[in-house]
FIFIMI-883174 format. One record per atom (N, C-alpha, C): residue in three letters; x, y, z. Coordinates in steps of 0.1 Angstrom, whole numbers, plus 2048, in hexadecimal, padded with zeros to 3 digits. Layout:
alaXYZ
...
//
This chain:
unk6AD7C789A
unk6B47BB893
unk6C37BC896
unk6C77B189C
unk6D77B189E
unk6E27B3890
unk6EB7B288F
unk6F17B5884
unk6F47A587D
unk6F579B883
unk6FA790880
unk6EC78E879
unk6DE78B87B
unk6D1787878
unk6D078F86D
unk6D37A086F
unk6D57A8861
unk6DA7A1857
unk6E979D85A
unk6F079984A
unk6EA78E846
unk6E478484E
unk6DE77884A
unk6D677B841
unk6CD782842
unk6BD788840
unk6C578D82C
unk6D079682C
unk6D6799823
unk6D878C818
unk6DF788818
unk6DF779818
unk6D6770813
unk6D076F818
unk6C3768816
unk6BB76F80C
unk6B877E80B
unk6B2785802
unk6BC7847F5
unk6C97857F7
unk6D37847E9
unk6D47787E2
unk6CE76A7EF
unk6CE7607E7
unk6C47597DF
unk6B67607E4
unk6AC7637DC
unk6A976A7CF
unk6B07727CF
unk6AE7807C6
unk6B577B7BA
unk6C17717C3
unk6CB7707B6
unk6C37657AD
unk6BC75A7B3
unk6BB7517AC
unk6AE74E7A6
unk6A975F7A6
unk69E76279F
unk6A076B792
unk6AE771799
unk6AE77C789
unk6BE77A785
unk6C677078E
unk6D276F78D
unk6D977C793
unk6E677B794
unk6F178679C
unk6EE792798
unk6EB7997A4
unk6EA7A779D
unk6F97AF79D
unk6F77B9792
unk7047BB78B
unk7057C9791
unk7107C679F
unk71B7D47A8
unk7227D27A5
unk7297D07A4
unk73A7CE7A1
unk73D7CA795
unk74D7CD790
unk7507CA786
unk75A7BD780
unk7567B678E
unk75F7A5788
unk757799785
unk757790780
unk74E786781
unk751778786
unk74D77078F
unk74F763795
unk74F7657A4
unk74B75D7A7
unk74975B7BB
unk7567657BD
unk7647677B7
unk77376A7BC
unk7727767BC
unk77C77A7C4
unk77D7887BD
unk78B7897B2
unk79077E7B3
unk79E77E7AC
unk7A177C7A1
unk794778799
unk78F773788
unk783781780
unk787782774
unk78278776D
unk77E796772
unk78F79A771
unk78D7AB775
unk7967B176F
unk7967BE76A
unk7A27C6768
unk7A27CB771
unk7B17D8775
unk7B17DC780
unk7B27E877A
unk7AB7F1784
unk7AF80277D
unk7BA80477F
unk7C37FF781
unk7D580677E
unk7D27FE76D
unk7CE7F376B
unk7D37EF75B
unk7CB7F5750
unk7BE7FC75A
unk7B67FF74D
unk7BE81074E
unk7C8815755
unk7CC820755
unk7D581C74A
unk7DE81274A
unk7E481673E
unk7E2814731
unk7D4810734
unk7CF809721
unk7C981A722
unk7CB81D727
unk7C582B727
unk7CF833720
unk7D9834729
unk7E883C724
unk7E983F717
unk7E982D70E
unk7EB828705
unk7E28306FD
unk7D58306FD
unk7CF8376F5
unk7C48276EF
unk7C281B6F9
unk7BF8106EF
unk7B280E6FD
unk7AF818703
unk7A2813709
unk79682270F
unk78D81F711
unk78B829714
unk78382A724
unk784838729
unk78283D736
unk77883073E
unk77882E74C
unk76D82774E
unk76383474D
unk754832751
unk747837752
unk74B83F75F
unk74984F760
unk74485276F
unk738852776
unk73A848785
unk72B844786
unk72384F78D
unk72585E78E
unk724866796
unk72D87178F
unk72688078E
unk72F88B78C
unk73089679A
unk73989879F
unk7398A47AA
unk7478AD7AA
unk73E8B97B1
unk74D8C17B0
unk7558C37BC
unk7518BA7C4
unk75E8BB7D0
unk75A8AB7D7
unk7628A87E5
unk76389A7E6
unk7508997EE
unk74A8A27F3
unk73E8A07F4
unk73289D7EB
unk72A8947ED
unk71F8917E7
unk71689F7E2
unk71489E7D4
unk70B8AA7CF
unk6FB8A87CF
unk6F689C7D3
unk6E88987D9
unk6E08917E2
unk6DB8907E0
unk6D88857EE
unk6D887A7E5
unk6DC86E7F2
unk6DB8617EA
unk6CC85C7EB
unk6CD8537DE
unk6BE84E7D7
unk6BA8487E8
unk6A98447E3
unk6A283F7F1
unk6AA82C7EB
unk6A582B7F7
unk6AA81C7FE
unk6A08147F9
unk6A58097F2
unk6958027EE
unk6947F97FD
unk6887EF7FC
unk6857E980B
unk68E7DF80D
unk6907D4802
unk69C7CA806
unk6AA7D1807
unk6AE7DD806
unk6B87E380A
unk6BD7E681B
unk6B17E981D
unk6AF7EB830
unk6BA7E5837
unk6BB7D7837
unk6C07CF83E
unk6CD7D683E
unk6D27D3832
unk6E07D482C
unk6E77E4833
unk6DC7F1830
unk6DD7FB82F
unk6E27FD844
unk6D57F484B
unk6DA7F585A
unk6E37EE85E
unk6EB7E4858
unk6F57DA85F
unk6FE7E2862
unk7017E9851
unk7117F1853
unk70A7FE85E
unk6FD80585A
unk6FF810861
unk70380D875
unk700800876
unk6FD7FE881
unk7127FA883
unk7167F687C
unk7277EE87C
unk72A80187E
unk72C809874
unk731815876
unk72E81C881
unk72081C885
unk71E82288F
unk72C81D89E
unk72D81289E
unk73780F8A6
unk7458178A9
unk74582189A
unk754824895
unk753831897
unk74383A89A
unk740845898
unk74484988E
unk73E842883
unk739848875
unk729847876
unk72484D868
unk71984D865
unk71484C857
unk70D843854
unk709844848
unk6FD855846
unk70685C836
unk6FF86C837
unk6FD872840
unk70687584C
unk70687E852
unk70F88D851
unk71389585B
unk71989F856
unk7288A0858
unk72C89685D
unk73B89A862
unk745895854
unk75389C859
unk75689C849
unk75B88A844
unk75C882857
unk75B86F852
unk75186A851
unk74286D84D
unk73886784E
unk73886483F
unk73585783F
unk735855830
unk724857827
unk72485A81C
unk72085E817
unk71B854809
unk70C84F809
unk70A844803
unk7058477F7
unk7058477ED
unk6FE84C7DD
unk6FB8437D7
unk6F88327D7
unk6F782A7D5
unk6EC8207DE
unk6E181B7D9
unk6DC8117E1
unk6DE8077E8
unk6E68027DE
unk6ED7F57DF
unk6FA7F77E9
unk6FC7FF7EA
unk70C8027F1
unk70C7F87FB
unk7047F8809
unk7067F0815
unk7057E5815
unk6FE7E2801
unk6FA7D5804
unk70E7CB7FE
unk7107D47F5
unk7207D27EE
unk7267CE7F9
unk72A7D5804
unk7357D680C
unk7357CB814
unk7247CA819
unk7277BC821
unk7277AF818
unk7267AC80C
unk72A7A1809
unk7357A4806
unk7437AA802
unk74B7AB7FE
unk7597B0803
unk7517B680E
unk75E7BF819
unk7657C5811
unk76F7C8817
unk77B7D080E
unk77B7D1802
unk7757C67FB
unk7777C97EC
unk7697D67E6
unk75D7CF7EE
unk7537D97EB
unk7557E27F0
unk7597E67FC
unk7607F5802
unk7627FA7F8
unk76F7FA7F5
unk7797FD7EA
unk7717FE7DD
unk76F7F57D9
unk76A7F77C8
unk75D8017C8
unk7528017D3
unk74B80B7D2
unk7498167D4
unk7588197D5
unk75A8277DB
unk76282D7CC
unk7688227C6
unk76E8237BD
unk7668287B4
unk7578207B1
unk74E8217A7
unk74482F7AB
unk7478357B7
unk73F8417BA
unk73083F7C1
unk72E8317C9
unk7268307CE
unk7238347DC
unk72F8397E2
unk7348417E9
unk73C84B7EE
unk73A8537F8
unk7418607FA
unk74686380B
unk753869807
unk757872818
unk762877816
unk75D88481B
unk76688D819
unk77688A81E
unk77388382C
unk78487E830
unk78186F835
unk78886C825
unk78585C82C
unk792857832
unk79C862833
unk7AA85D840
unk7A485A84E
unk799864851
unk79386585E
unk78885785C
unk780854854
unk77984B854
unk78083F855
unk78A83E850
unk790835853
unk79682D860
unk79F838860
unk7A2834871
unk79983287B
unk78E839879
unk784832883
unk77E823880
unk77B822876
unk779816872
unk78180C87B
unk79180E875
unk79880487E
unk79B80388D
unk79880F891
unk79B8118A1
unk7918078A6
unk7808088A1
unk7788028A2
unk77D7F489D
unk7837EF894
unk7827DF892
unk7797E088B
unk7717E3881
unk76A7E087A
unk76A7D386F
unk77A7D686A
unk77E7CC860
unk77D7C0867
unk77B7BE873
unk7817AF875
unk76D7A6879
unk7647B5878
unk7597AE87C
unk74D7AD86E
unk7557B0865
unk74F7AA858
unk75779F84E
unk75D798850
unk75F78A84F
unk75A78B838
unk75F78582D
unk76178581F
unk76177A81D
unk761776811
unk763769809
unk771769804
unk77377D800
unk7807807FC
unk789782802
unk786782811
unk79078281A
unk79677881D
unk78F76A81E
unk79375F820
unk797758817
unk796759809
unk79C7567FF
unk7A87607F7
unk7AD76B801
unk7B97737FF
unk7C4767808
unk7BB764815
unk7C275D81D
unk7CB755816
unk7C1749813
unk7C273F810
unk7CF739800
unk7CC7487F8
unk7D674D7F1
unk7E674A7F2
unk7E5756802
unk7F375B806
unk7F974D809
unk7EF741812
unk7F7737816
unk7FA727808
unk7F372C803
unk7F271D7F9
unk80171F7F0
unk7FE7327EB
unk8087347E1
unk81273D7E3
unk82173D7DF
unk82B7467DC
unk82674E7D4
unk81A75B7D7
unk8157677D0
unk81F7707CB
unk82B76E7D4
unk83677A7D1
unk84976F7C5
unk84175F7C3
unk84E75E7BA
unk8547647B1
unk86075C7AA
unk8647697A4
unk86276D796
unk854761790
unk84B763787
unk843771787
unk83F771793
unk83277B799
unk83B78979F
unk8457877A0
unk84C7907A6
unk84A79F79E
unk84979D796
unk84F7A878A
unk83F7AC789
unk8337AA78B
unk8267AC789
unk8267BF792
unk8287C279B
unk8267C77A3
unk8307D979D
unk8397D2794
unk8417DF78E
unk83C7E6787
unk8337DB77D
unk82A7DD772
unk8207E7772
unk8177DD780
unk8097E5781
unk8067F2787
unk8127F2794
unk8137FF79C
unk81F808796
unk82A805799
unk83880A797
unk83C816789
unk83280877E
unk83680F775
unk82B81B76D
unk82281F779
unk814824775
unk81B83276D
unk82A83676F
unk82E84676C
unk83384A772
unk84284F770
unk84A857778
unk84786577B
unk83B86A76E
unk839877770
unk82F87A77B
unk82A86F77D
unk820870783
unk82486E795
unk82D86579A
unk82F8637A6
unk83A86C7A7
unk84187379F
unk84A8817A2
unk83F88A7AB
unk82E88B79F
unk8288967A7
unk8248947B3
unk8248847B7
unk81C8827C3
unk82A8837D0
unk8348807CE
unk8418777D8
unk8488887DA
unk84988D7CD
unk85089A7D2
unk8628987CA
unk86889F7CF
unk87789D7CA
unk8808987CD
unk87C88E7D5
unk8868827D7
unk8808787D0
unk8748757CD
unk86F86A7CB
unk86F85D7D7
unk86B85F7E1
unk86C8527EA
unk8648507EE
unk85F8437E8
unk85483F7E8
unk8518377FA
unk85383E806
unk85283580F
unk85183D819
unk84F83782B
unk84C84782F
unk85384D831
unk85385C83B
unk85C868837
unk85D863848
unk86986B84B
unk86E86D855
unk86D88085E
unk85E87C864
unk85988C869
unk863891870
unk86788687B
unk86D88A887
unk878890889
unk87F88987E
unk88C890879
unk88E89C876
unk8838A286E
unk8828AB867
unk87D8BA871
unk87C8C786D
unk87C8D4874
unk86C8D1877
unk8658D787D
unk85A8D8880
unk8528DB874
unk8548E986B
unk8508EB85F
unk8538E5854
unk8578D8856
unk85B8D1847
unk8538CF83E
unk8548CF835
unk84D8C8826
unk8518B9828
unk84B8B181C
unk84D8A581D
unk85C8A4817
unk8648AD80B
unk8708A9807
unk8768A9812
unk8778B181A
unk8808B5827
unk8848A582D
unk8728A3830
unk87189783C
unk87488A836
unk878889828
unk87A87B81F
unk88B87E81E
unk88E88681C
unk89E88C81C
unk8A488782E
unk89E88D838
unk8A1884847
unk89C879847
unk89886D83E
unk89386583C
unk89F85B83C
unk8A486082D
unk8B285D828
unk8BD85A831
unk8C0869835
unk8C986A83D
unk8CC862848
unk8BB85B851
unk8BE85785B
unk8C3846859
unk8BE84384C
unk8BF834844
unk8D0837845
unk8D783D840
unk8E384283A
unk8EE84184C
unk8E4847854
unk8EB84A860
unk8EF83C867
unk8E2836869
unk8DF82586D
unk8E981F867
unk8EA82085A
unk8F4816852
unk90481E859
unk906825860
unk91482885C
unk91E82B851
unk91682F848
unk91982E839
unk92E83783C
unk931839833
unk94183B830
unk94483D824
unk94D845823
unk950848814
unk95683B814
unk956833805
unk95D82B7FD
unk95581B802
unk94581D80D
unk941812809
unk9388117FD
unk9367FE7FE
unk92A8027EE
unk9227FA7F9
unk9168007F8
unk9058007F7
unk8FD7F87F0
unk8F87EC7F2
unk8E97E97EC
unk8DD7EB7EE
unk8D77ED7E6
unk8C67F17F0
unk8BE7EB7E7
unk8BA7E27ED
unk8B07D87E8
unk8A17DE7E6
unk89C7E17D6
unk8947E37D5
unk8967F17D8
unk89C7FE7CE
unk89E80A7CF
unk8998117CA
unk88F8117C5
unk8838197C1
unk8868227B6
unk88882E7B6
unk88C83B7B0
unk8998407AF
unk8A18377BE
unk8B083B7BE
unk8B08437C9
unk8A28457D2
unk8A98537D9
unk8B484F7E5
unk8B08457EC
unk8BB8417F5
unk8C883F7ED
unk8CA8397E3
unk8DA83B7DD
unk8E18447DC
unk8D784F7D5
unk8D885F7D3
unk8DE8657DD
unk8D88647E7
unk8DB86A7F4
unk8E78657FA
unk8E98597FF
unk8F68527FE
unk9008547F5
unk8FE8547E9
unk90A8577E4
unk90C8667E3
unk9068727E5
unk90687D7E5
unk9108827F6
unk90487C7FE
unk90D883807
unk91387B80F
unk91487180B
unk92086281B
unk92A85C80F
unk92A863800
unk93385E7F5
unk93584F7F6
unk92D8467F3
unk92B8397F3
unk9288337E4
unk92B82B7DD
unk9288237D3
unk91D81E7D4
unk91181A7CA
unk9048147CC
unk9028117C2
unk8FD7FE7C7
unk8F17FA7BC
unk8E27FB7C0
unk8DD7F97B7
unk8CC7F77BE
unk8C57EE7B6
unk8C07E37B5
unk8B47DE7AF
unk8A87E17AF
unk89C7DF7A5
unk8957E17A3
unk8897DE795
unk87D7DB79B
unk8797CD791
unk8717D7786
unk86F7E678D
unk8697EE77E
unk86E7F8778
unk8727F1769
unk8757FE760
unk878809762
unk866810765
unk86B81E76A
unk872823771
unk87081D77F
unk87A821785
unk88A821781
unk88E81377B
unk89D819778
unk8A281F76E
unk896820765
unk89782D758
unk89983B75D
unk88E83E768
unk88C84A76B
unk89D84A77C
unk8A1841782
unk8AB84178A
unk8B7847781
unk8B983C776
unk8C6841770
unk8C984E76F
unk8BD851765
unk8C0864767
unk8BF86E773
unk8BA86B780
unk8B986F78B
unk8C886E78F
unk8D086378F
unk8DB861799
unk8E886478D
unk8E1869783
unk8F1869775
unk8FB870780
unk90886D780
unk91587377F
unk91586C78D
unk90F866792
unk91385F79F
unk91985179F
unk92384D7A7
unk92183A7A9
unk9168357AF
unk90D8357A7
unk90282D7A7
unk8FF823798
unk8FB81779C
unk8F5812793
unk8E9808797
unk8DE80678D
unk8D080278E
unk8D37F8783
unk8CA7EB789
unk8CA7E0787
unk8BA7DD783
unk8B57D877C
unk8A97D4778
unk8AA7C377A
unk8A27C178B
unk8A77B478A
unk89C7B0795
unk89A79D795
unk8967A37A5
unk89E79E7B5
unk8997A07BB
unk8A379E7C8
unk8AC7917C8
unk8AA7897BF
unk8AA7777C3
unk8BA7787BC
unk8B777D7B2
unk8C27807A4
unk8D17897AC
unk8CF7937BA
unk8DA7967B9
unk8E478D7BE
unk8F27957BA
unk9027927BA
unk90579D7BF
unk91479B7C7
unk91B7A37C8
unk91F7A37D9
unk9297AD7DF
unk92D7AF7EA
unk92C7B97ED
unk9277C07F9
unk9257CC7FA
unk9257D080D
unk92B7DC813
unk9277E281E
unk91E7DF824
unk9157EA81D
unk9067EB824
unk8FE7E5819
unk8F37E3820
unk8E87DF819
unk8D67E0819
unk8D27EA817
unk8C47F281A
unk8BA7EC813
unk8AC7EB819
unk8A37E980E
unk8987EF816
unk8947F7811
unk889801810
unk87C804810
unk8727FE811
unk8677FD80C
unk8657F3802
unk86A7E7800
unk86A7DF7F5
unk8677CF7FE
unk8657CE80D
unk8677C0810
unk8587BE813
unk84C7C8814
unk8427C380F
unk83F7BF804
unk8487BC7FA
unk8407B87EE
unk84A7A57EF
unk8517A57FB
unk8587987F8
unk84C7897F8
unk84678F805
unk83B77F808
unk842776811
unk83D77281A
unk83F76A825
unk84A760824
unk842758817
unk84D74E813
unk85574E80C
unk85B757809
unk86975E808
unk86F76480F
unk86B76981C
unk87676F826
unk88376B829
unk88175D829
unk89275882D
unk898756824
unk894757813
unk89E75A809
unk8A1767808
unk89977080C
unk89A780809
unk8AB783815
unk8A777C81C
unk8AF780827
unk8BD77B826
unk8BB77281C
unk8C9767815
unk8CF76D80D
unk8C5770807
unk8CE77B800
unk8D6789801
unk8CE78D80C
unk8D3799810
unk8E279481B
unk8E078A820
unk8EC787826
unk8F7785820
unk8F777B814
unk90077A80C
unk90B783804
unk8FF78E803
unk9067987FA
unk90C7A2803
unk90D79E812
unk9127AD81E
unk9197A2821
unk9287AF826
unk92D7AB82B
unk92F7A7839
unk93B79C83D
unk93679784A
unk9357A5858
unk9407AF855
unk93D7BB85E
unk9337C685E
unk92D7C384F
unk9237CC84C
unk9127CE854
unk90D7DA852
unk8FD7DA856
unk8F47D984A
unk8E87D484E
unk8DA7D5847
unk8CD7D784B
unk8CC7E3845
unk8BE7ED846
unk8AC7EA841
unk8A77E584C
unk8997E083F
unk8927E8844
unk88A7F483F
unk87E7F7841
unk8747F583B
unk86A7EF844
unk85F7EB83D
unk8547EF843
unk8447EF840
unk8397EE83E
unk8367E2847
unk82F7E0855
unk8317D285A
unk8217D3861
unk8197C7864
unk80B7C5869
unk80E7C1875
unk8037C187E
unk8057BB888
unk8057B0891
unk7FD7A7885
unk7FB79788A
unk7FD79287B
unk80578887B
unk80A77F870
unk7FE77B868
unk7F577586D
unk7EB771866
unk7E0779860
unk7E3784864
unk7D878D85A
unk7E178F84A
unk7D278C83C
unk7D8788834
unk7D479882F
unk7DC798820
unk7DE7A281B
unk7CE7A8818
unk7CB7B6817
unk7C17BA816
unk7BE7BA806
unk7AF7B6802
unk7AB7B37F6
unk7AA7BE7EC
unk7A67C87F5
unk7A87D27E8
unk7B77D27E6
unk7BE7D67F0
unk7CC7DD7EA
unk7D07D57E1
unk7CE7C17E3
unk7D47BF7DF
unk7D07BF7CF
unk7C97BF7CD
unk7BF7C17BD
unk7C57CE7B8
unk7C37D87C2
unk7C37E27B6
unk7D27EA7BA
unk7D57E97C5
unk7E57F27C5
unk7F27EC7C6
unk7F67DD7D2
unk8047D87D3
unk7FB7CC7CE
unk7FC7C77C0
unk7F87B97BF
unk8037B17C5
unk7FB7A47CF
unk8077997D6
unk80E7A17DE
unk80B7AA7E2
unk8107AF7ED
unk80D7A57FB
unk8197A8807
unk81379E814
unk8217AA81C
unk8167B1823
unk81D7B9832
unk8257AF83C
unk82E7AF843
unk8347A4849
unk8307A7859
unk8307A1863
unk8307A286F
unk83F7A7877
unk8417A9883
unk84F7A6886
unk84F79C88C
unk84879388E
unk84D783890
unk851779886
unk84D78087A
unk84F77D869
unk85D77D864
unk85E78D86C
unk86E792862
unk875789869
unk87678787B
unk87E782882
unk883772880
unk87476987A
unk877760878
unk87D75F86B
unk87D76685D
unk885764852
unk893768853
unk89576F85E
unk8A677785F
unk8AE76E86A
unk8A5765872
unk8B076387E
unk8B975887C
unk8BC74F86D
unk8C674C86A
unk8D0751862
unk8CD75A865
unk8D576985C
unk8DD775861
unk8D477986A
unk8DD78686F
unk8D878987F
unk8DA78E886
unk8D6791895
unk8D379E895
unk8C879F899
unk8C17AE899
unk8C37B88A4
unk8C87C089E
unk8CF7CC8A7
unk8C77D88AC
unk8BE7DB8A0
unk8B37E48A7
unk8A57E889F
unk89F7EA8A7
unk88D7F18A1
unk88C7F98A2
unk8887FF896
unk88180E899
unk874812895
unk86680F89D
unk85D814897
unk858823894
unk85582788B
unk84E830889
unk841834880
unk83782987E
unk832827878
unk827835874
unk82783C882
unk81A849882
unk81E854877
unk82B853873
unk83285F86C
unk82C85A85E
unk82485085D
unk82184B84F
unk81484F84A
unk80F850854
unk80185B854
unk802868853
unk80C873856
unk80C87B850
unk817878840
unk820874840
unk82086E830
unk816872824
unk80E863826
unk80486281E
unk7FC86D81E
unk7F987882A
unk7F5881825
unk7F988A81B
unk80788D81B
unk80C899812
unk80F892807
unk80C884802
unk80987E7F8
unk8008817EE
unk7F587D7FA
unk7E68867F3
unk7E088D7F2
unk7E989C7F7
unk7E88A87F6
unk7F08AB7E7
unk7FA8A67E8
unk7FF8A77D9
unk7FB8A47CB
unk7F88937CF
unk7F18917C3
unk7DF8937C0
unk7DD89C7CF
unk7CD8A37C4
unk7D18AE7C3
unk7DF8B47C1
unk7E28C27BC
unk7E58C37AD
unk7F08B27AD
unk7F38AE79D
unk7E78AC796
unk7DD8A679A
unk7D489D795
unk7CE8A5786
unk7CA8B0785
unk7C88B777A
unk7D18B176F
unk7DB8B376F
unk7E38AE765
unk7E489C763
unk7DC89976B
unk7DB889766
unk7D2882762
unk7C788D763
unk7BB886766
unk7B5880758
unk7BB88674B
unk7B788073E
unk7BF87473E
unk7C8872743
unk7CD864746
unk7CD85874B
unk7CA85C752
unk7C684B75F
unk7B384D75F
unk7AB85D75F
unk7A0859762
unk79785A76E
unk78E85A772
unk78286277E
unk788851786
unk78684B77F
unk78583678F
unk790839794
unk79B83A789
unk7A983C78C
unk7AC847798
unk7A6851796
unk7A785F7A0
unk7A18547AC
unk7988547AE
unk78D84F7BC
unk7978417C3
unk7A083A7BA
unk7A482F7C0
unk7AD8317C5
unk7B883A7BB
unk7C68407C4
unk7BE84A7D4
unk7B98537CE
unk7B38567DE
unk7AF84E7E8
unk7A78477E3
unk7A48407EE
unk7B08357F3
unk7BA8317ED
unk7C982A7EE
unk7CB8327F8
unk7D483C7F7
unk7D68467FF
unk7D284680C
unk7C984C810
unk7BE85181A
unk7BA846820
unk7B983C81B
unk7B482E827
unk7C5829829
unk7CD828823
unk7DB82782A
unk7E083083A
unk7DD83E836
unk7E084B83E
unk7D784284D
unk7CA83D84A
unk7C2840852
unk7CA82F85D
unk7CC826854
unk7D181C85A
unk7DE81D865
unk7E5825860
unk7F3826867
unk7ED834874
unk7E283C873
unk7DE84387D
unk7D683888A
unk7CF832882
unk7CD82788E
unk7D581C894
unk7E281C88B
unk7E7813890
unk7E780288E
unk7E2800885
unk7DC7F7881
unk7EC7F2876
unk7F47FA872
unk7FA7F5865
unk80B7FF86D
unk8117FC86F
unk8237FE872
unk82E7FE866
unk83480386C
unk840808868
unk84F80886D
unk8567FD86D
unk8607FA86E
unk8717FC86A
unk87980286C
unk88780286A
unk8917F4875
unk8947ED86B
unk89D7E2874
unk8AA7E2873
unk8B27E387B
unk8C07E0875
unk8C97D6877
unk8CD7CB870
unk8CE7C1874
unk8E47BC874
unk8E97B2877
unk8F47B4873
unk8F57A4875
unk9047A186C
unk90179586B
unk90578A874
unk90F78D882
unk91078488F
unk911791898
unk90B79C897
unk90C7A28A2
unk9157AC8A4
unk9137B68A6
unk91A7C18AB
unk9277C38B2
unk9317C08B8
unk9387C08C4
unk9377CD8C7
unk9307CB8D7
unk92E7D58DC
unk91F7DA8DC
unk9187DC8D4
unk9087DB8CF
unk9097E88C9
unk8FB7E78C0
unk8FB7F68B8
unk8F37FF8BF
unk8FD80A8B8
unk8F78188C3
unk8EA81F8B6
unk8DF81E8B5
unk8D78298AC
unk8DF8368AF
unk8DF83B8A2
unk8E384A8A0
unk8DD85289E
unk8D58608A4
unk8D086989E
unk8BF86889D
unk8BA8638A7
unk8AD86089F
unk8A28698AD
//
């Protein structure tokens, strides 16, 4: 049976089944959407914190990332479901239950039948809810994508994430502030243990760094090389749009003695910045990008212009012009896709960057080019895959200490966050960009320093 005649067959049996005993109950949202009638486990983490909810259900107990049994038998209208995907993975060299440490691992009946009506969301949520297992799903991942998998099972929730990104301003400056809330503000204690002692939340800079580095090392030549690009100088002042923790300030004003503001739309962060950068010229602004003022040197923004959105680019970029000066430079590194029109992914955007939208570089180029003339690119997107790893090497070392906190879904979703990011940027599928832009051009053109 072909795979297309498979999902039909699926289909056909789900629309039967349904309208004999009504929807059978996988998942935990309700309506055709995926975008109605759901909490997200970052919110049920903090009714958790709070003490005003209690743990979800674990659907599955084990004592390491492998399955502790075999998974139940397959009922017969399962078949279909169960050979489509095994037949899609096989493409990727995976396997459903096999032995390698990417073979995914199924504990659930229903699993193959989730994923294909659902894609990414059922991926995601059933791995969440323990319906499945793999030891490295950075490696499962990247195969997946090398293979193209994603693009040959086609959602309802994919097309209506689409449809989303273009109808609405997901990222105005209503919605803007959503994204501080649900991610940003999950704990400072907690992304100290995952980020390390800079706190920078973005990738690290390997190359820079000695061969034996740790991640602080490679986030410290991170800095530096942001710092280098800019030309920084004692007695300029610095903005960095969207500064997270402070570490780029920190470091700027530490070692190139520079003045700094930084905005930023969550609390935590500029609770937990102020005391990081005390006795420095730095100051943190709780604001969002649209809102600043001021004149400044340089001007950096960090890991913050995926959360702008398409249809904001050329105010993002208005702004940033306005507030630099006419001799000055600006630094964006970002997080960038490879074709414009792929829309934001449904899980992430549910459960980790709500309204998030990755930009293309035909994106950034068209929101900057009545703005500033672009001087240079620097990809390095592969260094983001080892990143994410020493991420989540960290945080399953913290995790003991959190785990009465956030909770078993919580554990399985940040991991799996993680580890399908790692696996994305190994295949290449997902970039990483440094741009540096100026506002009529260089005389003479810019020389990169140091890289």
């Amino acid at each position: 049976m072909s795979l297309r005649l498979a999902y039909i067959v699926i289909l056909l049996e789900n629309d039967t089944t349904e309208r004999k005993q009504g929807p059978p109950a996988v998942s935990h949202h309700s309506g055709l959407y995926p975008f109605t009638g759901m909490r997200t486990a970052m919110e049920q983490a903090h009714i958790e914190k709070a003490g005003a909810g209690n743990p979800q259900p674990r659907s599955f107990r084990h004592s390491s990332t492998r399955p502790v049994a075999e998974p139940p038998a397959v009922p017969a209208r399962e078949a279909p479901a169960r050979s489509a995907i095994a037949g899609l993975l096989d493409l990727a060299d995976v396997r459903i239950n096999g032995d390698r440490p990417w073979d995914m691992h199924v504990l659930h009946p229903e699993t193959p039948e989730r994923i294909l009506a659902r894609g990414s969301l059922g991926l995601g949520e059933s791995y969440m809810d323990g319906w499945w297992e793999c030891e490295r799903l950075d490696e499962f991942f990247t195969r997946v994508l090398r293979a193209r998998l994603d693009e040959k099972v086609g959602t309802t929730a994919l097309l209506v994430q689409g449809l989303r990104a273009r109808l609405f301003n997901l990222q105005s400056l209503r919605r803007a502030w959503r994204v501080g809330k649900e991610h940003y503000d999950l704990g400072n204690d907690f992304f100290e243990a995952m980020l390390g002692r800079t706190m920078a939340y973005t990738c690290a800079y390997w190359a820079g760094a000695t061969p034996t580095a740790n991640l602080d090392a490679a986030q410290d030549a991170k800095l530096d090389l942001i710092c280098r690009k800019l030309g920084l100088a004692p007695g300029m002042r610095l903005l960095d749009i969207g500064c997270g923790w402070g570490s780029l300030m920190k470091h700027a004003a530490e070692s190139y003695g520079v003045s700094c503001v930084g905005v930023t739309i969550s609390e935590e962060q500029a609770e937990h910045g102020r005391r990081y950068c005390a006795g420095l010229p730095v100051e943190f602004k709780l604001m969002d990008y649209r809102q600043v003022t001021g004149h400044f040197d340089r001007v950096a923004s960090i890991g913050m212009f995926e959360h702008v959105g398409h249809k904001n680019h050329r105010d993002f970029f208005a702004v940033a012009r306005r507030c630099l000066a006419d001799d000055g430079l600006f630094l964006l590194h970002t997080i960038g896709k490879n074709l414009r029109r792929t829309p934001t992914d449904p899980w992430i955007d549910r459960y980790i960057f709500p309204n998030g939208d990755l930009p293309s570089l035909g994106q950034i180029a068209d929101g900057s080019e009545e703005y500033f003339v672009l001087e240079d690119v620097h990809s390095f997107g592969a260094e983001y895959d080892r990143t994410l790893m020493a991420w989540h090497e960290n945080f399953d070392m913290a995790w003991p200490a959190f785990s009465a906190r956030y909770g078993e879904r919580f554990r399985r979703m940040w991991r799996y966050y993680l580890l399908a990011c790692a696996g994305t940027f190994r295949a290449r599928a997902t970039q990483l960009w440094q741009i540096v832009l100026s506002p009529t051009g260089m005389s003479g053109g810019y020389r990169r320093i140091g890289t």
